[in-house]
Biopython code that builds the backbone (N, CA, C, O; Angstrom):
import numpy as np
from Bio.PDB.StructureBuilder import StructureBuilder

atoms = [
    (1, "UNK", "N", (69.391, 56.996, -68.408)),
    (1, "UNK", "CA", (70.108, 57.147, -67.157)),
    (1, "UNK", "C", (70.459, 55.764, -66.612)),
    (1, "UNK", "O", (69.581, 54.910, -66.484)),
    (2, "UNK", "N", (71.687, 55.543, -66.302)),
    (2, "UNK", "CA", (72.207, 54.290, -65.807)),
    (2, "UNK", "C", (71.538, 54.079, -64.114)),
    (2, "UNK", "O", (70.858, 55.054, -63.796)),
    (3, "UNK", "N", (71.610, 53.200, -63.233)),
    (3, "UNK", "CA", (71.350, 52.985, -62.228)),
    (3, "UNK", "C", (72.441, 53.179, -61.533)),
    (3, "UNK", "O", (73.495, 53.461, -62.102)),
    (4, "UNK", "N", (72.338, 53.040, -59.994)),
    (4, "UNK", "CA", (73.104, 53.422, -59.388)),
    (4, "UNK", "C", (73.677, 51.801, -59.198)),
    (4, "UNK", "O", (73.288, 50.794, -59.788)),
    (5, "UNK", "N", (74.839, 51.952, -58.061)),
    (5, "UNK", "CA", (75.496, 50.198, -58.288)),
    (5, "UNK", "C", (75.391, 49.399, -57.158)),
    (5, "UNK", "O", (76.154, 48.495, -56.816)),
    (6, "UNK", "N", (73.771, 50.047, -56.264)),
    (6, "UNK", "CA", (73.326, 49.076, -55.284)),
    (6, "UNK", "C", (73.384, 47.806, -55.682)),
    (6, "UNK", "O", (74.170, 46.994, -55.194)),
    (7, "UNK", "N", (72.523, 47.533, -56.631)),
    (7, "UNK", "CA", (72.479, 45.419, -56.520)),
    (7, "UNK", "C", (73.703, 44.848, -56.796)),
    (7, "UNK", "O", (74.022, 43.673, -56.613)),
    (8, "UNK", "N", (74.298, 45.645, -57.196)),
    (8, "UNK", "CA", (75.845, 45.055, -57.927)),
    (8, "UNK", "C", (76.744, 44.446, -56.560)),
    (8, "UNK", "O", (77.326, 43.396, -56.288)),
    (9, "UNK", "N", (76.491, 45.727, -55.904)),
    (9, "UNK", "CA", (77.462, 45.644, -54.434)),
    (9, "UNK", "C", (76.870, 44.597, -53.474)),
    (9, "UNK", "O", (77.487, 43.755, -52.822)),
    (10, "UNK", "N", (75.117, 44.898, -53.538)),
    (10, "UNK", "CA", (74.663, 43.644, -52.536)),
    (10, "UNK", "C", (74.784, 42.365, -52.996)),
    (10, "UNK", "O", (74.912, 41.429, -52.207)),
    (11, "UNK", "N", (74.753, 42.179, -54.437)),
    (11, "UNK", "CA", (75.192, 40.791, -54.431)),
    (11, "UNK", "C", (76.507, 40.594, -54.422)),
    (11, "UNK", "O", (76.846, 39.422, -54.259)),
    (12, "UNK", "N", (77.644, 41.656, -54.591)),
    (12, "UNK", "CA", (79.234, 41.379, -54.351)),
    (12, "UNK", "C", (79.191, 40.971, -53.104)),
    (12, "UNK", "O", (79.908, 39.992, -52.895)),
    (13, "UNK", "N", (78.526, 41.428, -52.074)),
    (13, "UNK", "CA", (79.026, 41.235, -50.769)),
    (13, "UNK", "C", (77.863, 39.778, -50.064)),
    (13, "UNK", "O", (77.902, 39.327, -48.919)),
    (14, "UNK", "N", (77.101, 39.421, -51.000)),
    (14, "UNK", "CA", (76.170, 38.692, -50.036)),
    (14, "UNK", "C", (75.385, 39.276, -49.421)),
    (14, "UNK", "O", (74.805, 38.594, -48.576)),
    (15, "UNK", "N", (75.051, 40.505, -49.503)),
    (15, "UNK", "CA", (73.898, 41.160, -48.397)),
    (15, "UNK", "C", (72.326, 41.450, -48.952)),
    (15, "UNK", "O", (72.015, 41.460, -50.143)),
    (16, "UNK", "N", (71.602, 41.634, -48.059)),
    (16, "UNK", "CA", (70.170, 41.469, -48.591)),
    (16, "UNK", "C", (70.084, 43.209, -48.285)),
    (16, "UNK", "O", (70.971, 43.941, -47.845)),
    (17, "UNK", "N", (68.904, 43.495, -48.627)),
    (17, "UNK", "CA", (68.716, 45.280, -48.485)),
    (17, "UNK", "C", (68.506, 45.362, -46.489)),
    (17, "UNK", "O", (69.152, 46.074, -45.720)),
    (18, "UNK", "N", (67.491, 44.455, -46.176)),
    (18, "UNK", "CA", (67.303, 44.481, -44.862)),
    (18, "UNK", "C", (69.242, 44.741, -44.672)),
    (18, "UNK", "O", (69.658, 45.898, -44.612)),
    (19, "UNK", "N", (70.202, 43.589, -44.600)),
    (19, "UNK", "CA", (71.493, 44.019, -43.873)),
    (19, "UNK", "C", (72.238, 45.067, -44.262)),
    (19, "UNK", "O", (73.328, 45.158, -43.696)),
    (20, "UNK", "N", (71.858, 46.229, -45.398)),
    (20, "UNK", "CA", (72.185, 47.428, -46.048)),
    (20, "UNK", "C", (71.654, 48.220, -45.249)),
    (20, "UNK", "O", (72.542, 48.680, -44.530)),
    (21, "UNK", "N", (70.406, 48.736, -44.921)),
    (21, "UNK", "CA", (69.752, 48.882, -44.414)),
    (21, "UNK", "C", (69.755, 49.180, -42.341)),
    (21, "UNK", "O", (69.284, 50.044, -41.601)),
    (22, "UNK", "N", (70.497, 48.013, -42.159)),
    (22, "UNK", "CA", (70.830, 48.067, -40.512)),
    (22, "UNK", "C", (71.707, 48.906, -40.518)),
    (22, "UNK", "O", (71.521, 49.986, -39.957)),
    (23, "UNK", "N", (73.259, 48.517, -41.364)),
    (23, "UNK", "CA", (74.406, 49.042, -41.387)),
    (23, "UNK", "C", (74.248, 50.305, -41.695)),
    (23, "UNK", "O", (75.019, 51.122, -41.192)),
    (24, "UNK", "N", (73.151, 50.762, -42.643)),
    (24, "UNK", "CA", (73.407, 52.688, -42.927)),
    (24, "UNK", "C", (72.843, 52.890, -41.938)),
    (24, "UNK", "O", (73.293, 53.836, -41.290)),
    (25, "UNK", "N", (71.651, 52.160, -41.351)),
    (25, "UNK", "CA", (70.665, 53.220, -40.379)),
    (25, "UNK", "C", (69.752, 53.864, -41.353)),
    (25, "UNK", "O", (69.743, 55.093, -41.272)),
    (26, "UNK", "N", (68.909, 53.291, -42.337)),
    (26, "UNK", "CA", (67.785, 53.969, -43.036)),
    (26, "UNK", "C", (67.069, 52.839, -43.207)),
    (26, "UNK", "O", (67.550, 51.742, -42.923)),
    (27, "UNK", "N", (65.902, 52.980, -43.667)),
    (27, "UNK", "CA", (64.891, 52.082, -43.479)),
    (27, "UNK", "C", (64.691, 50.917, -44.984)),
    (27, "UNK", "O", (64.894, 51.349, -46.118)),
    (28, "UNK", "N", (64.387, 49.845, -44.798)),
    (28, "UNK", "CA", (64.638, 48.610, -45.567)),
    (28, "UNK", "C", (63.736, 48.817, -46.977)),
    (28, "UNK", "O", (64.157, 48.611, -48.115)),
    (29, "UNK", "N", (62.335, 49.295, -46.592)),
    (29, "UNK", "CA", (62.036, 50.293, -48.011)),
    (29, "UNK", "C", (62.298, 51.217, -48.852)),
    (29, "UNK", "O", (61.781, 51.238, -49.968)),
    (30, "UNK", "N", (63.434, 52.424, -48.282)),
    (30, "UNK", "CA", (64.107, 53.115, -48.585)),
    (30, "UNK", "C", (65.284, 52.570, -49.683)),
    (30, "UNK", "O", (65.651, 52.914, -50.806)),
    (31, "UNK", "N", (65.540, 51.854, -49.016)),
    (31, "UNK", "CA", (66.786, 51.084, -49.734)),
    (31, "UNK", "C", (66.377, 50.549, -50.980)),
    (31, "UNK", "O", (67.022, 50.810, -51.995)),
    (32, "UNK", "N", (64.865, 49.463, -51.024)),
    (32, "UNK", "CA", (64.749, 49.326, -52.232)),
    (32, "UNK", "C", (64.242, 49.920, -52.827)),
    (32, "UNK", "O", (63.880, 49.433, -53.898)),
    (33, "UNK", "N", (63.893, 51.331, -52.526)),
    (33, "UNK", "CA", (63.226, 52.290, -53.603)),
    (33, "UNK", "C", (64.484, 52.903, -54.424)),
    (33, "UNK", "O", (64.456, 53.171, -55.625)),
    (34, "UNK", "N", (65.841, 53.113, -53.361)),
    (34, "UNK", "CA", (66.515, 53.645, -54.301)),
    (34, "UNK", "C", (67.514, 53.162, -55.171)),
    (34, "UNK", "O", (68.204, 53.763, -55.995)),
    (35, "UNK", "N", (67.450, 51.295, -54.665)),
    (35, "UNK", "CA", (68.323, 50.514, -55.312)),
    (35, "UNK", "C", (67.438, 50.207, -56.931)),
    (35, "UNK", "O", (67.896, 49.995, -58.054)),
    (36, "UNK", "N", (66.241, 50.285, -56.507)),
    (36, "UNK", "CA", (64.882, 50.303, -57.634)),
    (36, "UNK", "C", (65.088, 51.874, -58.638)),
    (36, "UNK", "O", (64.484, 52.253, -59.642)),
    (37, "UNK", "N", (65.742, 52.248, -58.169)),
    (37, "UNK", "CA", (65.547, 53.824, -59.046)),
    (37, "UNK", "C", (64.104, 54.746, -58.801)),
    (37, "UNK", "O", (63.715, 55.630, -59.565)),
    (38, "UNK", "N", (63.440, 54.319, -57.573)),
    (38, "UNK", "CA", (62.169, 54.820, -57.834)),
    (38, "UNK", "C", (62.083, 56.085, -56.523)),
    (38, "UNK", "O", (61.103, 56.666, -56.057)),
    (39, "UNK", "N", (63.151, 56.162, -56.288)),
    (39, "UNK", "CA", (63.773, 57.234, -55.266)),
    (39, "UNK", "C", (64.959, 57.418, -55.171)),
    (39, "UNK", "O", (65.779, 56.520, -55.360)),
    (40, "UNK", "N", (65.309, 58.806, -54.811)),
    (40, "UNK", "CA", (66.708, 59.768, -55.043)),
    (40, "UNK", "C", (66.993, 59.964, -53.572)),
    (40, "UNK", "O", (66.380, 60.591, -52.708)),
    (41, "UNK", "N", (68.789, 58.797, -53.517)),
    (41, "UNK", "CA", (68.477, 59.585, -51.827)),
    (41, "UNK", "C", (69.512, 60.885, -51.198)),
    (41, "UNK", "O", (70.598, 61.340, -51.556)),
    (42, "UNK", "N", (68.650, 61.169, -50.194)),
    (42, "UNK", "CA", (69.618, 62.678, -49.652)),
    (42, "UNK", "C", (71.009, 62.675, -49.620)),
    (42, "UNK", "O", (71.556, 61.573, -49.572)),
    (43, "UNK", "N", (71.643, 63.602, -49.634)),
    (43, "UNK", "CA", (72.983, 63.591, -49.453)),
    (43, "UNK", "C", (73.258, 62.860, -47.850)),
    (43, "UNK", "O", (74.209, 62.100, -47.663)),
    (44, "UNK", "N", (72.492, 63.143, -47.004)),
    (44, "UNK", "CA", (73.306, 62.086, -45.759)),
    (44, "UNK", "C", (72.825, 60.348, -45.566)),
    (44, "UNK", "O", (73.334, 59.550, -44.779)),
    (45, "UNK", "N", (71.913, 60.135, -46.359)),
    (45, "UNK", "CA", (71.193, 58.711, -47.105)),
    (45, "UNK", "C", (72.848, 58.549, -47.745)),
    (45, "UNK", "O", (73.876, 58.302, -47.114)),
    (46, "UNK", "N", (72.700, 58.741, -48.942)),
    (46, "UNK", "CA", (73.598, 58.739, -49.899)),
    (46, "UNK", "C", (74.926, 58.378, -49.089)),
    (46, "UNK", "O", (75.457, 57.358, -49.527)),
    (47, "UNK", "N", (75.720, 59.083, -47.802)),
    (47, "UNK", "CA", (76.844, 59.233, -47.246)),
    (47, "UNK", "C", (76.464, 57.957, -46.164)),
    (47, "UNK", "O", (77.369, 57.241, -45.735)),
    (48, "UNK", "N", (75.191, 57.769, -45.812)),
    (48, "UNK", "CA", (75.293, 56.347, -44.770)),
    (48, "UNK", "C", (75.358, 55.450, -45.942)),
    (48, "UNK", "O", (76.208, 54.762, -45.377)),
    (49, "UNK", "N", (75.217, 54.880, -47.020)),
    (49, "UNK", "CA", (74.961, 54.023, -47.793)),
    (49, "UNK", "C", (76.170, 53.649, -48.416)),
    (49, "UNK", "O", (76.246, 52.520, -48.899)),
    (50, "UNK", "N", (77.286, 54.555, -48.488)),
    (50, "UNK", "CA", (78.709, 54.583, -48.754)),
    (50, "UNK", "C", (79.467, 54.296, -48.127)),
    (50, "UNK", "O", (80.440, 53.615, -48.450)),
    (51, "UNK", "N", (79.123, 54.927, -46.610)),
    (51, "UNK", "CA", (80.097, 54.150, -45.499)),
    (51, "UNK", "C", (79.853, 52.947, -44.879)),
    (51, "UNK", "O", (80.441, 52.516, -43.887)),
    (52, "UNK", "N", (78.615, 52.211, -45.740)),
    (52, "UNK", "CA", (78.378, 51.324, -45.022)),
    (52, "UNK", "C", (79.020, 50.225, -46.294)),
    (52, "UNK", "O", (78.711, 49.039, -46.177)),
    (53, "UNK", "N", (79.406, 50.405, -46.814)),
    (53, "UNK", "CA", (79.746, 50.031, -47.777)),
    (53, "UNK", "C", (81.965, 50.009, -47.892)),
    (53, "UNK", "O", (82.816, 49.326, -48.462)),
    (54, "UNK", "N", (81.938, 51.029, -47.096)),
    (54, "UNK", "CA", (83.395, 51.286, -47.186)),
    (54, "UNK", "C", (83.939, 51.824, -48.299)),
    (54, "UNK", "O", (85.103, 51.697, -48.680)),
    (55, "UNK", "N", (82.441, 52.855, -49.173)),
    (55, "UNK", "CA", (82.974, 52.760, -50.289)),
    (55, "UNK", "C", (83.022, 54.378, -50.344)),
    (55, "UNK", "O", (82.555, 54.893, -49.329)),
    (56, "UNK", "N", (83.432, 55.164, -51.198)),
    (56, "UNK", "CA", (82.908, 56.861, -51.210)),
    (56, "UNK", "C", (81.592, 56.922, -51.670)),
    (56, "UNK", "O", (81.065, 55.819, -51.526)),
    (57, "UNK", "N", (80.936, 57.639, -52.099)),
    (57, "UNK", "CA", (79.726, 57.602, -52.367)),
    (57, "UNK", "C", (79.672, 58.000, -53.960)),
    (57, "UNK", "O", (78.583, 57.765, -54.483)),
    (58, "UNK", "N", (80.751, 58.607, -54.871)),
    (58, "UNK", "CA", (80.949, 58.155, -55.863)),
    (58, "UNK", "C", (81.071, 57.046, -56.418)),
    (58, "UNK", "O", (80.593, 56.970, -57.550)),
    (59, "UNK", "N", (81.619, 56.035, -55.944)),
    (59, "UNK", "CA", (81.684, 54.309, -56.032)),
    (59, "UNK", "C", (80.257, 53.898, -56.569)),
    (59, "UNK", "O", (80.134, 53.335, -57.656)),
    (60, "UNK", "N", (78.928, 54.279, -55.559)),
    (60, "UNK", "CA", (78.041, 53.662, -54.962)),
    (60, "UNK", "C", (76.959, 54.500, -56.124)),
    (60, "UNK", "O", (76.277, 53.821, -56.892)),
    (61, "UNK", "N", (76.899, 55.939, -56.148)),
    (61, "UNK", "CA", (76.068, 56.798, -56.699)),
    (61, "UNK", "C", (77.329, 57.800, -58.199)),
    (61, "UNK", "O", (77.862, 58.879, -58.457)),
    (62, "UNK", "N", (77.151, 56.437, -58.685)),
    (62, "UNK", "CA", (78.268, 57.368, -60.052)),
    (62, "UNK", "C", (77.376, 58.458, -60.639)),
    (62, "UNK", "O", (76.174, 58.370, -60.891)),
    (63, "UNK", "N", (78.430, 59.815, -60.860)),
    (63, "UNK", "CA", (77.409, 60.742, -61.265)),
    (63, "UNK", "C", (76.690, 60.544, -62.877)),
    (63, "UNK", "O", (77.236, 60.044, -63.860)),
    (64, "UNK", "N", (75.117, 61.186, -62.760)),
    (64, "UNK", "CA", (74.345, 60.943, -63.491)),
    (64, "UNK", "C", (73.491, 60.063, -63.074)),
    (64, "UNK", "O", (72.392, 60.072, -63.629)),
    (65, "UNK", "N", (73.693, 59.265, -62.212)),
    (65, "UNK", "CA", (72.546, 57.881, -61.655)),
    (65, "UNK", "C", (71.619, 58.279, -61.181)),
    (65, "UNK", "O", (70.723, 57.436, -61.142)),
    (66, "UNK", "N", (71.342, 59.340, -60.716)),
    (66, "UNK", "CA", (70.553, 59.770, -59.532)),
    (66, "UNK", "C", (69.835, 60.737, -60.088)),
    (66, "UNK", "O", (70.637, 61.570, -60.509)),
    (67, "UNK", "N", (68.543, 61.125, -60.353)),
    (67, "UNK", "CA", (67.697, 62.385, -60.676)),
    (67, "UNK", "C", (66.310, 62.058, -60.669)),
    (67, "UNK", "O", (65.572, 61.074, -60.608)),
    (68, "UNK", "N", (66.274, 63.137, -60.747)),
    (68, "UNK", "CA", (64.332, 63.411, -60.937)),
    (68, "UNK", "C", (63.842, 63.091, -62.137)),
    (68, "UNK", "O", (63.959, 64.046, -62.905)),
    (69, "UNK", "N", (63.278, 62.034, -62.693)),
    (69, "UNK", "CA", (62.632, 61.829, -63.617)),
    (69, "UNK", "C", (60.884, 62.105, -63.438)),
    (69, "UNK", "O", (60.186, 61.756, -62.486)),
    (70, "UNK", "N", (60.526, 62.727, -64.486)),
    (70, "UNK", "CA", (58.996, 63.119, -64.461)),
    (70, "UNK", "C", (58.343, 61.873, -64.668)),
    (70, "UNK", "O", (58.506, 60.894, -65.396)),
    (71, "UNK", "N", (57.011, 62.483, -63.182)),
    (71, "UNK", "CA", (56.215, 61.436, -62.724)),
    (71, "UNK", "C", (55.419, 60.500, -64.092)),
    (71, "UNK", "O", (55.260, 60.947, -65.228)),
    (72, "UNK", "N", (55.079, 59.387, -63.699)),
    (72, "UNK", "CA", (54.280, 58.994, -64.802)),
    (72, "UNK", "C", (52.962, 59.273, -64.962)),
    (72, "UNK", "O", (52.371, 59.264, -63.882)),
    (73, "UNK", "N", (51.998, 59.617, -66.284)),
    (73, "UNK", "CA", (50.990, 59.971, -66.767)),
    (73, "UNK", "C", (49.839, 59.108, -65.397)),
    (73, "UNK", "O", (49.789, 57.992, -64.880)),
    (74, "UNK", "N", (49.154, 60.266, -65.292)),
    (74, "UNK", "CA", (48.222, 59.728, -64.243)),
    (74, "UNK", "C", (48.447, 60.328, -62.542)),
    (74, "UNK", "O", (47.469, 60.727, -61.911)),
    (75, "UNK", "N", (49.464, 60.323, -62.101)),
    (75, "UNK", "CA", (49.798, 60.480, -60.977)),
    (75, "UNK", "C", (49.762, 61.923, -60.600)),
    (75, "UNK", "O", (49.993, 62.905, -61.306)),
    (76, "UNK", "N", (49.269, 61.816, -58.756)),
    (76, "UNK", "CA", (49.034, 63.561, -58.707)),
    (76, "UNK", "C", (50.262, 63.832, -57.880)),
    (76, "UNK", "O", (50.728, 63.229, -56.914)),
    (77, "UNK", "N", (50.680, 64.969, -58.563)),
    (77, "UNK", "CA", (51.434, 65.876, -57.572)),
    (77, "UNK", "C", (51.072, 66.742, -56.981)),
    (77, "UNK", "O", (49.892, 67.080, -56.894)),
    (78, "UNK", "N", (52.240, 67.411, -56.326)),
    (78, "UNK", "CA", (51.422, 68.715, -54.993)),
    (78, "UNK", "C", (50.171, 69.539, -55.664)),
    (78, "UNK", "O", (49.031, 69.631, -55.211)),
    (79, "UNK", "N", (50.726, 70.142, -56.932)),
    (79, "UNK", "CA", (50.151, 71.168, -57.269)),
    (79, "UNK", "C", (48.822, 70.703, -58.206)),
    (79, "UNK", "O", (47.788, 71.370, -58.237)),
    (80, "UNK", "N", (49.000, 69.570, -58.891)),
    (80, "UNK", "CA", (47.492, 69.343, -59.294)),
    (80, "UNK", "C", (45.882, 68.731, -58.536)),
    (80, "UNK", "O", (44.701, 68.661, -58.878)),
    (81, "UNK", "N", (46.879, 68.310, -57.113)),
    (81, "UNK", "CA", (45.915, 67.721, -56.230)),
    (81, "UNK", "C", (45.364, 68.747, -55.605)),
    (81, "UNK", "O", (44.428, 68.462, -54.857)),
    (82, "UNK", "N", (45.725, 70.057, -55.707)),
    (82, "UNK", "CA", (44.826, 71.196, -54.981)),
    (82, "UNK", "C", (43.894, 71.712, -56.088)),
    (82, "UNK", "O", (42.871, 72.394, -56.028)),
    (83, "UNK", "N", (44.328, 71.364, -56.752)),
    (83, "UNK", "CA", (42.801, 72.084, -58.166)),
    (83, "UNK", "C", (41.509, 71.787, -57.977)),
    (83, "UNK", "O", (40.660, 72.192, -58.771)),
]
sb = StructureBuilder()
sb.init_structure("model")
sb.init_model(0)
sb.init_chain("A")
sb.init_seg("    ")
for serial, (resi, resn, name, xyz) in enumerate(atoms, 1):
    if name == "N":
        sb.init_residue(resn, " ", resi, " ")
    sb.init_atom(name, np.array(xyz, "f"), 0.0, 1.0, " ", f" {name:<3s}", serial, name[0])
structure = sb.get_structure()
């Protein structure tokens, strides 16, 4: 799975995640979790992150970039942490 084309754009434009971040209105960890691939963001994430950008959100989140990849070995999810 390819990444999405956050770092591409923040370094096109000079911006750090903090000034990504002001401009969508989502939070500065957010940003690098999903510029990191290590989070999928919502469709209205996704739509502040585009317009802050001036871009569509196809531009930003080309399809296929974005999914659920299974957790890594070790880690609990909902359902094994109640066992």
């Amino acid at each position: 799975m390819t990444r999405n084309a956050l770092l591409g754009l923040l370094a096109e434009r000079g911006w750090t995640e903090h000034d990504l971040a002001e401009r969508a209105g989502v939070g500065r960890a957010h940003v690098n979790e999903i510029k990191n691939g290590r989070a999928v963001p919502r469709v209205r994430t996704a739509l502040r992150i585009a317009d802050a950008f001036g871009l569509p959100v196809a531009a930003v989140f080309p399809p296929g970039t974005c999914g659920w990849r299974p957790l890594r070995r070790g880690r609990r999810t909902a359902s094994t942490s109640l066992r």
